[in-house]
C-alpha positions as CSV (number, residue, x, y, z in Angstrom):
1,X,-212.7,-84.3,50.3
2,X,-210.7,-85.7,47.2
3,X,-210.2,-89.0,49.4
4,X,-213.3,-90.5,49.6
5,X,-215.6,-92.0,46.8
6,X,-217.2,-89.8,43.7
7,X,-220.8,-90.4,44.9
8,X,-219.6,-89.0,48.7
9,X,-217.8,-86.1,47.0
10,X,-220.6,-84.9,45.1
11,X,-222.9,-85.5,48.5
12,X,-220.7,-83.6,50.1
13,X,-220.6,-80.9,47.5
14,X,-223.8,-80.5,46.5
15,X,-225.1,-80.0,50.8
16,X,-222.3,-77.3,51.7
17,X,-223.2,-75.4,48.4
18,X,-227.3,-75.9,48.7
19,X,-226.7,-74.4,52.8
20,X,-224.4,-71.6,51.7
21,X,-227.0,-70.5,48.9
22,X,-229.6,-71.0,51.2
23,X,-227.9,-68.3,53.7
24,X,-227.5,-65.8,50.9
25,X,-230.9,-66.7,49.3
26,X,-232.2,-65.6,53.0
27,X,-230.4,-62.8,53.7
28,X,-231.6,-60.9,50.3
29,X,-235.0,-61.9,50.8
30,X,-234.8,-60.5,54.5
31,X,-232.6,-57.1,53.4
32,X,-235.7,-54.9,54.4
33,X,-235.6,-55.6,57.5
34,X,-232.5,-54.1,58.2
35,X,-232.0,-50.2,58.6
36,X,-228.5,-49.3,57.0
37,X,-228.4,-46.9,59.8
38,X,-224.5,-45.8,60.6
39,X,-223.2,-44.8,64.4
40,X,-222.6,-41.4,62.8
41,X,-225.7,-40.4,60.8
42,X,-227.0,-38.6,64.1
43,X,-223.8,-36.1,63.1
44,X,-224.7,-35.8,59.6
45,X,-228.7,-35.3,60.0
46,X,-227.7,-32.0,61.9
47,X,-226.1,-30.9,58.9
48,X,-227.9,-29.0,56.4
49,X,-229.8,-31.7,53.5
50,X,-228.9,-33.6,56.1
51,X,-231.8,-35.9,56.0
52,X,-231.5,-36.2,52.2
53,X,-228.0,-37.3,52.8
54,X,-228.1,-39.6,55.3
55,X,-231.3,-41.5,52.8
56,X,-228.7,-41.2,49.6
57,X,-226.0,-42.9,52.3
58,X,-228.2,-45.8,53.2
59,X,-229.5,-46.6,49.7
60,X,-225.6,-46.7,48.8
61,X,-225.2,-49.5,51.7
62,X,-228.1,-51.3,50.9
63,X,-226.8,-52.0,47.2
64,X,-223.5,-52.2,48.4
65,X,-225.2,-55.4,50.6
66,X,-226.6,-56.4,47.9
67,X,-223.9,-56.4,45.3
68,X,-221.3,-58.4,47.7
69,X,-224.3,-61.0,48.0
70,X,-224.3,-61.5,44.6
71,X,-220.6,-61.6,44.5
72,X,-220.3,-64.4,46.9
73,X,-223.0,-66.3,45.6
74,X,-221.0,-66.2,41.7
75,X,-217.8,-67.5,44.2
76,X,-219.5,-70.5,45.5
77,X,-220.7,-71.2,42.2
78,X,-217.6,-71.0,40.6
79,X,-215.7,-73.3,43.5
80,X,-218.7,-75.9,43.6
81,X,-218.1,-75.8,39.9
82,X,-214.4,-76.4,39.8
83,X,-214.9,-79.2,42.6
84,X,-217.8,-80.5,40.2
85,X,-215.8,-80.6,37.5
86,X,-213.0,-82.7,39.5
87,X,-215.3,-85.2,40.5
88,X,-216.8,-85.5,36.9
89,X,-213.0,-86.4,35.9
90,X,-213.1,-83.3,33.7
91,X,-209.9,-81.9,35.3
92,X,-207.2,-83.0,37.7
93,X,-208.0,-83.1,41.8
94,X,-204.7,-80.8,41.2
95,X,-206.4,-78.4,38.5
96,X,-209.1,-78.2,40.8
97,X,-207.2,-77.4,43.6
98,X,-205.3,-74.7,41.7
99,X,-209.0,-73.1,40.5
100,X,-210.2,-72.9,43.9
101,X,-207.6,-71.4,45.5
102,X,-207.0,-68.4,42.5
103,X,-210.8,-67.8,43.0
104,X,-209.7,-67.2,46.8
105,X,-207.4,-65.0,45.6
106,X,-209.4,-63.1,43.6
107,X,-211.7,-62.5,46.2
108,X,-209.4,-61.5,48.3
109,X,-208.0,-59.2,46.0
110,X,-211.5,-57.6,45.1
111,X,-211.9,-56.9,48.7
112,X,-208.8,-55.5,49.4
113,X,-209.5,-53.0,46.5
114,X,-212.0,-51.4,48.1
115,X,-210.0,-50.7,51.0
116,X,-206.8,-49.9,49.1
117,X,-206.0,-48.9,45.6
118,X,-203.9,-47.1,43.7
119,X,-205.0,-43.7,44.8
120,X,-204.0,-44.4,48.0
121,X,-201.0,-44.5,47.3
122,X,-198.5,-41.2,46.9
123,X,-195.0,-40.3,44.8
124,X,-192.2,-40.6,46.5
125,X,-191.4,-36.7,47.5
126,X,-195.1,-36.3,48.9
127,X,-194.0,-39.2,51.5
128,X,-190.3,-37.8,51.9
129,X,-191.6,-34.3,52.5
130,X,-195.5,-34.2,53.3
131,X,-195.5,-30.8,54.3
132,X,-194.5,-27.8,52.2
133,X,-192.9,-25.1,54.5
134,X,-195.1,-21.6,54.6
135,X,-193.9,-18.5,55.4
136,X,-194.3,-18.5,58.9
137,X,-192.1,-21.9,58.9
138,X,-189.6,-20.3,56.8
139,X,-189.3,-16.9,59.1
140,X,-189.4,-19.2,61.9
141,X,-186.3,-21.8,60.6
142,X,-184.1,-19.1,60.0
143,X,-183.7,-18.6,63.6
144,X,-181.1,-21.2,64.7
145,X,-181.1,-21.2,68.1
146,X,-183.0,-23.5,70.6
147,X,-186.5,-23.0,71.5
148,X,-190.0,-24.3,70.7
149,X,-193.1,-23.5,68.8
150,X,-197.0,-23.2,70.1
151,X,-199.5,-23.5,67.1
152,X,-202.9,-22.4,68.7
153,X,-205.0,-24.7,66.5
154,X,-204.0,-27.0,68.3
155,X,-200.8,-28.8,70.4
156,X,-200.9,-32.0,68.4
157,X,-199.7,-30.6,64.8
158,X,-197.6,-33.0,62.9
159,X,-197.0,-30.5,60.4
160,X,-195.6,-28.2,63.3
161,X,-193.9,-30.8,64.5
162,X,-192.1,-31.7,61.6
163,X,-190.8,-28.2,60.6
164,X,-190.1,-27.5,64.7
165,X,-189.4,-28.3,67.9
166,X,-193.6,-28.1,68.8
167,X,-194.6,-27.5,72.8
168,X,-197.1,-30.2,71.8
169,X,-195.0,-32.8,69.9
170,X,-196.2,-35.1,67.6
171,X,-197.9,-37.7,69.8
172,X,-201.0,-38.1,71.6
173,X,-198.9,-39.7,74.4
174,X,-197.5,-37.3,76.4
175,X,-196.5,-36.4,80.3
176,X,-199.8,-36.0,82.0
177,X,-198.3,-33.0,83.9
178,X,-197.7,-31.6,80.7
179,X,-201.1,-31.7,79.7
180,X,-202.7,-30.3,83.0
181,X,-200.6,-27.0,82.9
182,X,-201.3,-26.5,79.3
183,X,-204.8,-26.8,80.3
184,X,-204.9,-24.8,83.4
185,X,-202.5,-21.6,82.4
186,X,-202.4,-21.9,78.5
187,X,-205.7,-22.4,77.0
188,X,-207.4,-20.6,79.0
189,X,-205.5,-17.8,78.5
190,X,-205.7,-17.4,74.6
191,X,-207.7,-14.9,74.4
192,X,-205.3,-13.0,76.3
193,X,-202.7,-13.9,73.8
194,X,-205.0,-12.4,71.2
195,X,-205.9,-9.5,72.8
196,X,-202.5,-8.2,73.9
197,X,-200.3,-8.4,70.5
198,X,-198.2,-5.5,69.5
199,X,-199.4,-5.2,65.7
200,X,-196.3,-3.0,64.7
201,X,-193.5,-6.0,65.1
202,X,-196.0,-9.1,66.1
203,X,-194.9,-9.4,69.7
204,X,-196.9,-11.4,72.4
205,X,-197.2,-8.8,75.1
206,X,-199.4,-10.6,77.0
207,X,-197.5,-12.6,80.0
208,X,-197.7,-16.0,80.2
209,X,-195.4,-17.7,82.6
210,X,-196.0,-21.2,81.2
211,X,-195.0,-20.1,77.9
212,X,-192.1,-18.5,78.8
213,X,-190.6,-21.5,81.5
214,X,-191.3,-23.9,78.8
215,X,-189.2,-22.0,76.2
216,X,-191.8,-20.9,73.9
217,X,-190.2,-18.3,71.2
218,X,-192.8,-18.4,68.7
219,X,-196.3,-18.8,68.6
220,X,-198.3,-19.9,65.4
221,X,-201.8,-18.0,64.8
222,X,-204.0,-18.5,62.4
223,X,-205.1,-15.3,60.0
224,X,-208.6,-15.2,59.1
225,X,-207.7,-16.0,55.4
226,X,-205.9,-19.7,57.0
227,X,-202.4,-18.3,56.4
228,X,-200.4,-19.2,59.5
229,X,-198.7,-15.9,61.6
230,X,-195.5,-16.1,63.0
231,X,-195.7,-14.3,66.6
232,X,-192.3,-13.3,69.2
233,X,-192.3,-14.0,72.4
234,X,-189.7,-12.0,73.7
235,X,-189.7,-13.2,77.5
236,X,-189.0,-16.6,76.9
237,X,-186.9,-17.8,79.6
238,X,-184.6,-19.9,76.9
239,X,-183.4,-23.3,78.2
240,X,-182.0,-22.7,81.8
241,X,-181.3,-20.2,83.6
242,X,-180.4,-19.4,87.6
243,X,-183.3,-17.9,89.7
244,X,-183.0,-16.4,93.1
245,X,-185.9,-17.5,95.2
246,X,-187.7,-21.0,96.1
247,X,-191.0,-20.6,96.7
248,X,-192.2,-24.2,99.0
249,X,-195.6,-25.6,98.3
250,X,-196.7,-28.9,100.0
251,X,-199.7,-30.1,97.2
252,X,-199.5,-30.1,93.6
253,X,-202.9,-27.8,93.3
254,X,-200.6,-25.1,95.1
255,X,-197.9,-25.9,92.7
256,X,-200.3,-25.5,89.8
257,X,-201.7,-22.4,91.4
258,X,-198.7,-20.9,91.7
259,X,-197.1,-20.7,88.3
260,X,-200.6,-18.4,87.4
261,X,-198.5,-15.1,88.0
262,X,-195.1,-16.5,88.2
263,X,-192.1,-14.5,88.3
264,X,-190.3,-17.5,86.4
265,X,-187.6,-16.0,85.5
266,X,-186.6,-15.6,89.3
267,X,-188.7,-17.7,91.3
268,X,-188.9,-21.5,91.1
269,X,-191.7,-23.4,92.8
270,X,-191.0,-26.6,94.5
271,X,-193.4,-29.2,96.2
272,X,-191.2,-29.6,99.9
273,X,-193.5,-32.5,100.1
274,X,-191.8,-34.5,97.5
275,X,-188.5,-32.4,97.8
276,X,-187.6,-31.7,101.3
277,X,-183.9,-31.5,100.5
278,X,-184.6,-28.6,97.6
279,X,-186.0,-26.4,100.0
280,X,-183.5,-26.3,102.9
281,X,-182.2,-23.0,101.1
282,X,-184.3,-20.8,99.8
283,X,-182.6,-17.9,98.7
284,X,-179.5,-17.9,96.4
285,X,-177.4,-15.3,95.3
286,X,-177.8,-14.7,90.7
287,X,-175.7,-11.8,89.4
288,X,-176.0,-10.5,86.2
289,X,-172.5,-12.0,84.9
290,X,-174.5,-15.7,85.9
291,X,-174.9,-17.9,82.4
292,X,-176.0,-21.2,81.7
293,X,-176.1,-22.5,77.8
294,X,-176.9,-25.3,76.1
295,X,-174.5,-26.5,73.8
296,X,-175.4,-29.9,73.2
297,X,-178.8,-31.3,72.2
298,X,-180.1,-34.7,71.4
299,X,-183.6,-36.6,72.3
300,X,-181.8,-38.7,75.4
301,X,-178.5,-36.9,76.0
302,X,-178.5,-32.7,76.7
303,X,-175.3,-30.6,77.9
304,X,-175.0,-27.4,79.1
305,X,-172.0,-25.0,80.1
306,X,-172.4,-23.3,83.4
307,X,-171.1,-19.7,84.5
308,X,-171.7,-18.2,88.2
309,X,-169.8,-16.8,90.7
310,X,-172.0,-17.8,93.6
311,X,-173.8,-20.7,94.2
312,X,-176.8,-21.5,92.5
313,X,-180.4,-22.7,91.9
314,X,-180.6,-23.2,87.8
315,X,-183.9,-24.3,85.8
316,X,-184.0,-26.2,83.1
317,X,-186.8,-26.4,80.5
318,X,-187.2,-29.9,80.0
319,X,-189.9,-32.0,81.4
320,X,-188.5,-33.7,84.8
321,X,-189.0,-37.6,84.6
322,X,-187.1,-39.5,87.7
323,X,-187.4,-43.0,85.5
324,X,-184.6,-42.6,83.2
325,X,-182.8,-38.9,83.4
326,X,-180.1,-38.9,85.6
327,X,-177.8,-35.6,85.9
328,X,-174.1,-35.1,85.7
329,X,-171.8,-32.1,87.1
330,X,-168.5,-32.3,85.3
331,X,-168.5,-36.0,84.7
332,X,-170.1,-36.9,88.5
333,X,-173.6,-37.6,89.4
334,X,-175.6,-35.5,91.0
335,X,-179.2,-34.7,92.2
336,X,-181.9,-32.6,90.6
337,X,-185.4,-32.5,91.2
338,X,-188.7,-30.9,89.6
339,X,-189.8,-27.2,90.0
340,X,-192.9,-25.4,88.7
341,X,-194.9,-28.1,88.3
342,X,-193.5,-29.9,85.1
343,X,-189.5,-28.6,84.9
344,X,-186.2,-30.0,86.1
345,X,-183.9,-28.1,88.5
346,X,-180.6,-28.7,90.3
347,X,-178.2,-27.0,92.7
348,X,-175.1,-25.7,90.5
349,X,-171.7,-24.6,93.0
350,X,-170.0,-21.7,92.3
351,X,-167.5,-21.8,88.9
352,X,-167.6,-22.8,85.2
353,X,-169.0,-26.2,85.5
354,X,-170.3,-28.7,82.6
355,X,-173.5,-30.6,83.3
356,X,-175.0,-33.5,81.8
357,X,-178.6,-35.1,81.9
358,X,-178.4,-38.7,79.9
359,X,-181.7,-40.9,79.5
360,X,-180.3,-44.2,81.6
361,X,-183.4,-45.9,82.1
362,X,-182.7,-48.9,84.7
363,X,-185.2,-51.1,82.4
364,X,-182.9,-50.6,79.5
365,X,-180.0,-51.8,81.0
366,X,-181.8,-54.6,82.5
367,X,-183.3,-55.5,79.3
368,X,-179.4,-55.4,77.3
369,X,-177.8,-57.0,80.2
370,X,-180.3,-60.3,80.1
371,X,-179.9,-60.2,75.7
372,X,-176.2,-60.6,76.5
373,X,-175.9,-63.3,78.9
374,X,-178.7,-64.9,76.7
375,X,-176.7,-64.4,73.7
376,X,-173.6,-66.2,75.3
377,X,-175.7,-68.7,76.7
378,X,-177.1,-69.5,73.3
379,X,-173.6,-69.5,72.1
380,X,-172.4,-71.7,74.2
381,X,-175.1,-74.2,74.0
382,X,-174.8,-74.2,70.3
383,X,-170.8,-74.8,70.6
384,X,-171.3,-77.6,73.0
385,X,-174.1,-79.4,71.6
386,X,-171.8,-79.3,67.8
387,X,-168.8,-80.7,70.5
388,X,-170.9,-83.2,71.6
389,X,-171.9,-83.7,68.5
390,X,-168.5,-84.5,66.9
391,X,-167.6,-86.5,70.3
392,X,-170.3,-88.4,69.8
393,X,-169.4,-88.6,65.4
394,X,-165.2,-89.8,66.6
395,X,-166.8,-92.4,69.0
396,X,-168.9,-93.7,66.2
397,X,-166.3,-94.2,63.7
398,X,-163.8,-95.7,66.6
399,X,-166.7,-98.3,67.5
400,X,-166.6,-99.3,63.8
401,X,-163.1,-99.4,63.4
402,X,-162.5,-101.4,65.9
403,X,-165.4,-104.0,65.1
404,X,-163.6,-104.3,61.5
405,X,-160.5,-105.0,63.3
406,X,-162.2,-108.2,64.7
């Protein structure tokens, strides 16, 4: 713009402002024609008032049209000024520069206001801790042991998740499996839940053999006044244990089907289908004296202490996921498979015995073994282009030595 003659820069100046006026000019004149209608006004016309909501909502977008017309219509007339002003020789090219791009800024600052301002933002403790703890969280902390927490509102609860270890976690992304036995023998069975409390010590008495595989000790309900109730489940299974039967399906519907009346506690359904080696023994001897804890618990490492006199079948409630989790028996690999639909399982032999299961996904090791050799390659490319480099610098100074010599 700046490098052609005055009388092009004001040609120039004066058509890009006259056809961005022109564009606003036309769409305020034409502003009727639109309807100011939003994708969810359907929602709010069933509302009560609706109607005279949803007309107060568009009136508030039509001047909200209107208002950022005007707006960029005082932009263009401030930048076509400061440009004018340059070619008048009343400022700098350099002043004018400088004016055109803090109106940008401007505007993009008046923009982003509207999108984010200062009561978006929080204090520092309401970010640190965004949940206060209730009651229920507090009875429910004091227990110190491992289990999780079922909040009937709801699976995906960040504020259950962040107080405890929620069946739902915090994340909409999830096993699928996960989902579909939640679906199948937990939801629909809440009314059960509700329906079969003991009042006197808040006790689910209802039986629910995906609740209790899966560990949960506590579920959350919801009192008709909002507070949250802490609720005992006392069957849960807790986080492994040794069972005595294999029950053999051969489709995951039967597998499904089969956890409805469960016997968890005793019983573990595999898919011989998918686990032919599981199932060559189907009946295993558990004593009473039988123990299996966990004494060791992180997100991608788990360790447990095993006690049995015989040998065993022992479930563990954790979701079974073949890309990553590998299992250890005193320091050796060794094979486990999936049972009741969702859980992990392995063959324990007789004795006290230490086992493992470490996340050791193949892709991860893949992925840090290429870094390193690329790391070292671009070490050594970068050490031998600075040798070449001062080769190349010694050659140099000998060539021009030597010519001084002549």
């Amino acid at each position: 713009f700046f490098t052609s003659d005055k009388e092009k820069q004001f040609k120039h100046l004066w058509q890009s402002a006259a056809v961005v006026f022109g564009l606003i000019i036309v769409l305020f004149l034409f502003k009727s024609s639109f309807s100011f209608s939003g994708m969810g006004d359907g929602r709010y016309l069933q509302m009560e008032g609706g109607q005279q909501f949803v007309d107060a909502l568009k009136k508030q977008r039509e001047q909200m049209y209107s208002s950022d017309l005007w707006r960029s219509g005082l932009f263009v007339a401030l930048v076509a000024g400061a440009l004018w002003l340059s070619i008048k020789n009343k400022v700098s090219n350099t002043v004018a520069v400088i004016l055109v791009g803090v109106l940008m800024v401007t505007d993009l600052f008046m923009i982003d206001r509207k999108y984010v301002n200062t009561e978006n933002f929080v204090s520092a403790r309401q970010v640190d801790i965004p949940f206060d703890p209730t009651a229920a969280d507090t009875f429910i902390l004091e227990d110190t042991t491992h289990f999780r927490v079922y909040e009937m509102q709801g699976r995906l609860q960040g504020r259950t998740s962040y107080f405890h270890k929620a069946v739902g976690g915090y994340s909409a992304v999830r096993p699928r499996k996960a989902d579909q036995l939640f679906t199948y023998h937990v939801e629909t069975r809440i009314d059960s839940i509700l329906n079969n409390l003991d009042q006197k010590d808040m006790t689910v008495k209802a039986k629910i053999p995906a609740l209790d595989m899966l560990n949960v000790k506590y579920v959350l309900l919801q009192a008709n006044n909002g507070e949250a109730i802490p609720v005992t489940n006392p069957s849960a299974n807790g986080n492994a244990w040794f069972v005595k039967t294999v029950k053999s399906v051969t489709t995951p519907d039967e597998e499904m089907k089969s956890l409805g009346n469960l016997d968890s506690k005793n019983v573990a359904v595999v898919n011989k289908t998918n686990f032919p080696d599981a199932v060559a023994e189907t009946s295993f001897t558990a004593d009473s004296t039988a123990t299996i804890k966990l004494i060791d618990y992180k997100p991608n490492y788990l360790k447990y202490k095993s006690s049995n006199n015989n040998n065993g079948l022992a479930v563990f409630s954790e979701v079974y996921y073949a890309n990553g989790w590998n299992a250890y028996i005193d320091g050796k690999e060794a094979p486990h498979f999936e049972a009741n639909y969702l859980l992990r399982a392995m063959k324990v032999p007789a004795g006290q015995h230490t086992i493992e299961f470490k996340f050791e996904p193949q892709v991860v090791k893949t992925g840090s073994t290429i870094a390193l050799f690329s790391s070292i390659g671009m070490v050594l490319l970068l050490l031998g282009a600075g040798y070449w480099k001062f080769r190349k610098s010694k050659q140099s100074q000998f060539d021009n030595s030597g010519s001084l010599k002549i």
